[in-house]
C-alpha positions as CSV (number, residue, x, y, z in Angstrom):
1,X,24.3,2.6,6.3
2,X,23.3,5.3,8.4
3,X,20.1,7.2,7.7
4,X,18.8,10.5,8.3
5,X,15.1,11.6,9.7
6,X,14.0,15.7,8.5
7,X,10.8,16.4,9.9
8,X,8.5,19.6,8.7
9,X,6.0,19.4,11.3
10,X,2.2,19.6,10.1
11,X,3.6,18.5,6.9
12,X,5.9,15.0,6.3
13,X,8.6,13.4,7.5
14,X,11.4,12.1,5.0
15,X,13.9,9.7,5.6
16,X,17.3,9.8,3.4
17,X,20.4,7.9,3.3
18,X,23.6,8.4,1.2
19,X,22.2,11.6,0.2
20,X,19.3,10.2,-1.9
21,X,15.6,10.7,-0.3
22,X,14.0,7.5,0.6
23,X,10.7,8.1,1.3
24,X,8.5,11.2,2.2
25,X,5.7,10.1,4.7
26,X,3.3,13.3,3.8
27,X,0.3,13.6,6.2
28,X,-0.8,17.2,5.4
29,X,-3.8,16.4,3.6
30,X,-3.7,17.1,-0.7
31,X,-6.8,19.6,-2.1
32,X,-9.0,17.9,-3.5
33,X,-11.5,16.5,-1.4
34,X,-12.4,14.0,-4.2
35,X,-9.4,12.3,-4.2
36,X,-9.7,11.5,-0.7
37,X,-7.9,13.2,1.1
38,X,-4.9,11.2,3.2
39,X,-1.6,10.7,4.0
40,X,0.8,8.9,1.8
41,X,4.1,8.0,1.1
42,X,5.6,9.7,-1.9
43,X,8.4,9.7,-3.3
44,X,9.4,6.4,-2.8
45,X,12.8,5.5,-3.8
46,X,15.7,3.3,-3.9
47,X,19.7,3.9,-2.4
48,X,20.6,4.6,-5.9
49,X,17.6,7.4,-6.5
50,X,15.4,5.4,-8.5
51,X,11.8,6.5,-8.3
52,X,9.6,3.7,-7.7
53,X,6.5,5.2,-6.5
54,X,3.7,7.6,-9.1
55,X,2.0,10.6,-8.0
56,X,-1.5,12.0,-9.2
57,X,-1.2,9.8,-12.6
58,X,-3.4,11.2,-15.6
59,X,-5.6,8.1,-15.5
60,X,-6.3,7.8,-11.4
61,X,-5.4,11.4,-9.6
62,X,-6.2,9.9,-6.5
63,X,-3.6,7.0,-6.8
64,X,-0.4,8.5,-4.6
65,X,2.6,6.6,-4.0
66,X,2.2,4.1,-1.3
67,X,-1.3,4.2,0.8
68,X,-3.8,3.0,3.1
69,X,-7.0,3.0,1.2
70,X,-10.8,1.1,1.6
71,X,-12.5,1.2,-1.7
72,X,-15.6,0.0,-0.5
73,X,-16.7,0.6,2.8
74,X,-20.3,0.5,4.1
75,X,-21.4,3.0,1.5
76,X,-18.5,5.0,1.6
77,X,-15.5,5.3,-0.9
78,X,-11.7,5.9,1.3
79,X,-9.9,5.1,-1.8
80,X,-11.3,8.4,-3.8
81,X,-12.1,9.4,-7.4
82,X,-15.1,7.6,-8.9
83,X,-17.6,4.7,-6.9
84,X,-18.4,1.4,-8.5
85,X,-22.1,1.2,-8.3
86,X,-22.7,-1.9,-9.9
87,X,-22.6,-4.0,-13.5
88,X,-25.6,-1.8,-14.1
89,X,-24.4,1.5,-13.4
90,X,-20.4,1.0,-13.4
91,X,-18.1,4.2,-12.5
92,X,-19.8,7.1,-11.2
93,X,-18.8,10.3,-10.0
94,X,-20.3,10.5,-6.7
95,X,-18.6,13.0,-4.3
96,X,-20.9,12.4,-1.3
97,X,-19.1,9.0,-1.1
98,X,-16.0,9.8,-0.9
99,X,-14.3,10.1,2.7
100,X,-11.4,10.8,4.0
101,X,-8.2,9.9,6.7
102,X,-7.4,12.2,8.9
103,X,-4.2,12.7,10.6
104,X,-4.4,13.5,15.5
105,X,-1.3,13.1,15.7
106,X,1.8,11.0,16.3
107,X,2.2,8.7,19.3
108,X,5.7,8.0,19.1
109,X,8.4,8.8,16.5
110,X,11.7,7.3,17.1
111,X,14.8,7.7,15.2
112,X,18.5,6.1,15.3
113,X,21.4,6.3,12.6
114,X,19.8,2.5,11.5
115,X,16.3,2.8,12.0
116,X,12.6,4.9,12.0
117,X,9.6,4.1,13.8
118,X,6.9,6.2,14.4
119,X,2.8,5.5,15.8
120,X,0.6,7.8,14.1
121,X,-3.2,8.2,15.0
122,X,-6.1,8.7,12.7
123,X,-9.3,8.6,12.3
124,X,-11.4,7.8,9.4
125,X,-14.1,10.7,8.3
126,X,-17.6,9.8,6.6
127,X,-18.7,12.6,3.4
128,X,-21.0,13.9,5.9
129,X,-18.0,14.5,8.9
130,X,-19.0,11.5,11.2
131,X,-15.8,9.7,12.9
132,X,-16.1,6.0,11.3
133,X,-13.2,4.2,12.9
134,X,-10.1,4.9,14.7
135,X,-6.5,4.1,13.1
136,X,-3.1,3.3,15.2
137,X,-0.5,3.2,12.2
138,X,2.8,2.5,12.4
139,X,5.5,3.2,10.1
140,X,9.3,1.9,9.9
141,X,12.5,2.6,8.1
142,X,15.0,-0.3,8.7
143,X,17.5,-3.1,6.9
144,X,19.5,-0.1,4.9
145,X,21.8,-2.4,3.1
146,X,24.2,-0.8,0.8
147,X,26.0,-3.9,-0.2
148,X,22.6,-5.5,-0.9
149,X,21.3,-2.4,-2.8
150,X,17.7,-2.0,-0.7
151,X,16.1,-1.7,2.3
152,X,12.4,-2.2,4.1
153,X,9.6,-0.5,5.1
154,X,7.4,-1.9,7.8
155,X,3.6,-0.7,7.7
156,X,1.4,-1.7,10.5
157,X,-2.7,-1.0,10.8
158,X,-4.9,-1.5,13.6
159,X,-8.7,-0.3,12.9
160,X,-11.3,-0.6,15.6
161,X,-14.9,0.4,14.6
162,X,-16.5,3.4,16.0
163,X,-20.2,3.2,14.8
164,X,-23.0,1.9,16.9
165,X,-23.2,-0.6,13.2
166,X,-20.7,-2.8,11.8
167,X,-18.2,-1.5,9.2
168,X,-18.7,-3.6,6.3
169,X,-15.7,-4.2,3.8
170,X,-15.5,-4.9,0.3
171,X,-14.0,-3.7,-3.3
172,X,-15.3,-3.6,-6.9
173,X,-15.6,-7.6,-7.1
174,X,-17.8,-7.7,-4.2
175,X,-20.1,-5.5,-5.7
176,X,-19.9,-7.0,-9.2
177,X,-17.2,-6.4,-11.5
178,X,-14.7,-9.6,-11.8
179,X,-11.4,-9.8,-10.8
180,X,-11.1,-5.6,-9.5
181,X,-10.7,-6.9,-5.7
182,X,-8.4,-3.7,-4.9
183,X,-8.7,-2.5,-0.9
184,X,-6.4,-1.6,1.7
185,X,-2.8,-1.0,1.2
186,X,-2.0,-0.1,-2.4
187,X,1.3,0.9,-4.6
188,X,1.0,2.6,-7.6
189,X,4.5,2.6,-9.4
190,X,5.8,4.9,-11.5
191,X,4.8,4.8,-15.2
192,X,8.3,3.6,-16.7
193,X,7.0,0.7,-15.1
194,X,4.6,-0.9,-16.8
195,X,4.6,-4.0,-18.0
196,X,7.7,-5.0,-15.5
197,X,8.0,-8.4,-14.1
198,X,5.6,-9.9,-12.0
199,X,6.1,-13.2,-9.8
200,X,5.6,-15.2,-6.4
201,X,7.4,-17.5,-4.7
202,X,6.2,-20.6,-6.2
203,X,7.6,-21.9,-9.7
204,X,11.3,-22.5,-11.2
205,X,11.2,-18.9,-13.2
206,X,7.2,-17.6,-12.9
207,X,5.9,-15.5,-15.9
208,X,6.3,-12.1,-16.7
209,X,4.7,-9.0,-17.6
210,X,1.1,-9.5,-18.3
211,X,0.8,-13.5,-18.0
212,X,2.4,-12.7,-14.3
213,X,-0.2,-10.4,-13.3
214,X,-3.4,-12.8,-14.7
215,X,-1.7,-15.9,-13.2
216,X,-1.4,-14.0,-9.9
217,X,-4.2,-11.5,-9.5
218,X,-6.6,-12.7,-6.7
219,X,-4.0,-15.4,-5.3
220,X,-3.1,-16.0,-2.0
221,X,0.9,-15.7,-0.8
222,X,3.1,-14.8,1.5
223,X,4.8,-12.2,-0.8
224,X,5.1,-11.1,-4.5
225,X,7.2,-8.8,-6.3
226,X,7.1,-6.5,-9.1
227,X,10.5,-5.5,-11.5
228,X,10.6,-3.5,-13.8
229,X,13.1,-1.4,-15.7
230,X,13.8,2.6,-15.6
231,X,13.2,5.0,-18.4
232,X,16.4,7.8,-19.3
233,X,18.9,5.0,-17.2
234,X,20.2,1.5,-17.8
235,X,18.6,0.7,-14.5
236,X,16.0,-1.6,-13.1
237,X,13.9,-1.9,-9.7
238,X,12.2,-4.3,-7.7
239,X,9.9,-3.8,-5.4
240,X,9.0,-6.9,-2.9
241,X,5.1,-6.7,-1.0
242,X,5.2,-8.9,1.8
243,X,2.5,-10.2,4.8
244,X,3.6,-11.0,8.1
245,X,3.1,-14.4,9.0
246,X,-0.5,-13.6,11.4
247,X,-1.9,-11.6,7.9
248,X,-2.2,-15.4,6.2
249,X,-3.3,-17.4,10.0
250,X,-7.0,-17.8,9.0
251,X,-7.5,-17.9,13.1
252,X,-5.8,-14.5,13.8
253,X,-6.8,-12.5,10.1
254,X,-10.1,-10.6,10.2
255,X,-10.4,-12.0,6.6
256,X,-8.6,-13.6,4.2
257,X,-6.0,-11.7,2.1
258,X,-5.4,-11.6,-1.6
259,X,-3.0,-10.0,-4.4
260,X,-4.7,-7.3,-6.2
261,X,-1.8,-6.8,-9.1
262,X,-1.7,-4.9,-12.5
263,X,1.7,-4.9,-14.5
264,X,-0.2,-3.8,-17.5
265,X,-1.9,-0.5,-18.3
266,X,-0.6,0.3,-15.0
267,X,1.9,-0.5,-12.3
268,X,0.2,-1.4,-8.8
269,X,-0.5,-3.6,-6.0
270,X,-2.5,-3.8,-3.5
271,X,-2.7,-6.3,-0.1
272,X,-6.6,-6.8,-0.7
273,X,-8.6,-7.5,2.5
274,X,-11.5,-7.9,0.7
275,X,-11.1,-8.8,-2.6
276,X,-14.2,-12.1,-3.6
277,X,-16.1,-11.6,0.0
278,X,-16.9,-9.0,2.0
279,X,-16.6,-9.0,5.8
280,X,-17.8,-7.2,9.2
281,X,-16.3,-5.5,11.7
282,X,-19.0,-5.0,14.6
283,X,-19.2,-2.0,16.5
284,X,-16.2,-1.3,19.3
285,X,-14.1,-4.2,17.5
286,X,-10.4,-3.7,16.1
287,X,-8.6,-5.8,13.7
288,X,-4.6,-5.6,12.4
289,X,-2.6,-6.1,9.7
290,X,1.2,-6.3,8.9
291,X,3.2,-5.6,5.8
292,X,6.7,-5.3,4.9
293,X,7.9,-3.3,1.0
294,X,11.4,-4.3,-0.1
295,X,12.8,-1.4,-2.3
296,X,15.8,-2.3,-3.8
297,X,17.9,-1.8,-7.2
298,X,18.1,-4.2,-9.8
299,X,16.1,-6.7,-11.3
300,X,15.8,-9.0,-8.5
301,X,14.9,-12.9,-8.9
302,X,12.8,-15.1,-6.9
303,X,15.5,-16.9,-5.5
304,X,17.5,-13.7,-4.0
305,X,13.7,-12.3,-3.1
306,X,13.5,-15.4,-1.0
307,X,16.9,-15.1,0.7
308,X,16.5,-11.1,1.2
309,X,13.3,-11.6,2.5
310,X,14.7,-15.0,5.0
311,X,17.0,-12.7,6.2
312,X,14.5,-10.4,7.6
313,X,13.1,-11.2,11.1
314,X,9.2,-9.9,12.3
């Protein structure tokens, strides 16, 4: 299925097939500083024109589509809206903690009737305007399958410290409040949603729901998925977050990875690179990650999540 690439320079790139919008890569920073300002991919849909990704919900504004985020990170909040300060203190509003990603420029952007790939560089910005680290990102578009209603998108981060300190990682759980391990890349879906499907590869059916989310939250995995079904249409999505294989190698990974998931209030996951224990990155030192979403239509099970996903080189 052949795709198409528009590009509105300074603003976002969007990728459609069969006349339906696929994704919108937007790296013109939003307004508000407190949300952290960075880019994002939103909307995120499948061949049929599902939405699958939310924007600016009522209960997180700073929760966009599909991003790269670091909720905890030497002092410093990239994921935006409130800080967790502690048991003692919880959620606070504290704007001089909140930084931000911002966008030099793009290395490479290629594009063929099949596929998208594009190198972007950013850099990640302290409150107070000092240059924390350095980002090479990379972003593809590939697998367009029309018979197999989906198609993937790679993600690709590679973050070398640019302090004269080490960059120190961690989430809510590392600074006291169990089981909120969320870091790194997240998905928030849209609100029709909630309390879809949640499941792994492991197990002859896997629970649903809310009893898929508590058995899975802060597990490790080589993928997991998320269904759910549409509002306004008899229709249903299923989105599949995979790691590539070097993510789970404990002698290549920075740190060990873990499912932050939420079916219920919300819809969201996030690849947590820091979810029980914090780690270092010392000064001049890079580390990478890679990560594969499956978008597709219907409600997917684990054994055709298993095949689609088989099917799929690195």
């Amino acid at each position: 299925m052949t795709i198409k690439v528009d590009h509105i320079h300074g603003e976002r790139i969007t990728v459609s097939a069969g006349g339906v919008d696929l994704l919108s890569y937007v790296y013109r920073p939003d307004p508000e500083p407190y949300e952290s300002r960075k880019p994002y991919v939103h909307p995120l849909r499948t061949l049929s024109g599902r939405l699958v990704s939310g924007y600016r919900p009522n209960d997180h504004r700073w929760h966009k589509g599909l991003q790269m985020t670091a909720s905890h990170l030497s002092g410093q909040n990239f994921w935006g809206g409130h800080s967790y300060l502690g048991p003692d203190q919880g959620y606070r509003r504290v704007p001089e903690r909140v930084g931000s990603m911002r966008h030099d420029g793009f290395a490479g952007l290629t594009a063929t009737d099949e596929r998208l790939t594009l190198a972007e560089d950013l850099t990640w910005v302290a409150n107070d305007g000092a240059e924390w680290a350095g980002e090479r990102r990379g972003l593809t578009v590939h697998a367009v399958d029309e018979a197999a209603g989906s198609w993937a998108l790679d993600w690709s981060i590679r973050l070398t410290n640019l302090r004269d300190e080490p960059l120190r990682f961690g989430s809510p759980t590392t600074a006291g409040r169990e089981m909120a391990g969320y870091t790194g890349l997240q998905w928030r879906g849209p609100r029709d949603l909630t309390g879809g499907t949640v499941f792994g590869p492991d197990g002859p059916d896997g629970p649903d729901g809310a009893e898929g989310q508590e058995a899975l939250m802060g597990t490790q995995g080589p993928w997991l998925a998320f269904s759910g079904t549409h509002d306004d249409v008899d229709a249903a999505s299923t989105l599949v977050f995979a790691h590539a294989p070097e993510n789970l190698d404990p002698e290549r990974a920075v740190h060990g990875s873990h499912w932050f998931v939420r079916s219920t209030p919300i819809p969201t996951v996030a690849f947590s690179w820091a979810f029980f224990e914090e780690f270092a990155l010392p000064p001049g030192d890079a580390f990478a990650f890679r990560y594969r979403v499956l978008v597709a239509d219907g409600a997917w099970d684990r054994e055709r999540v298993a095949s689609a996903l088989a099917e799929l080189s690195w």
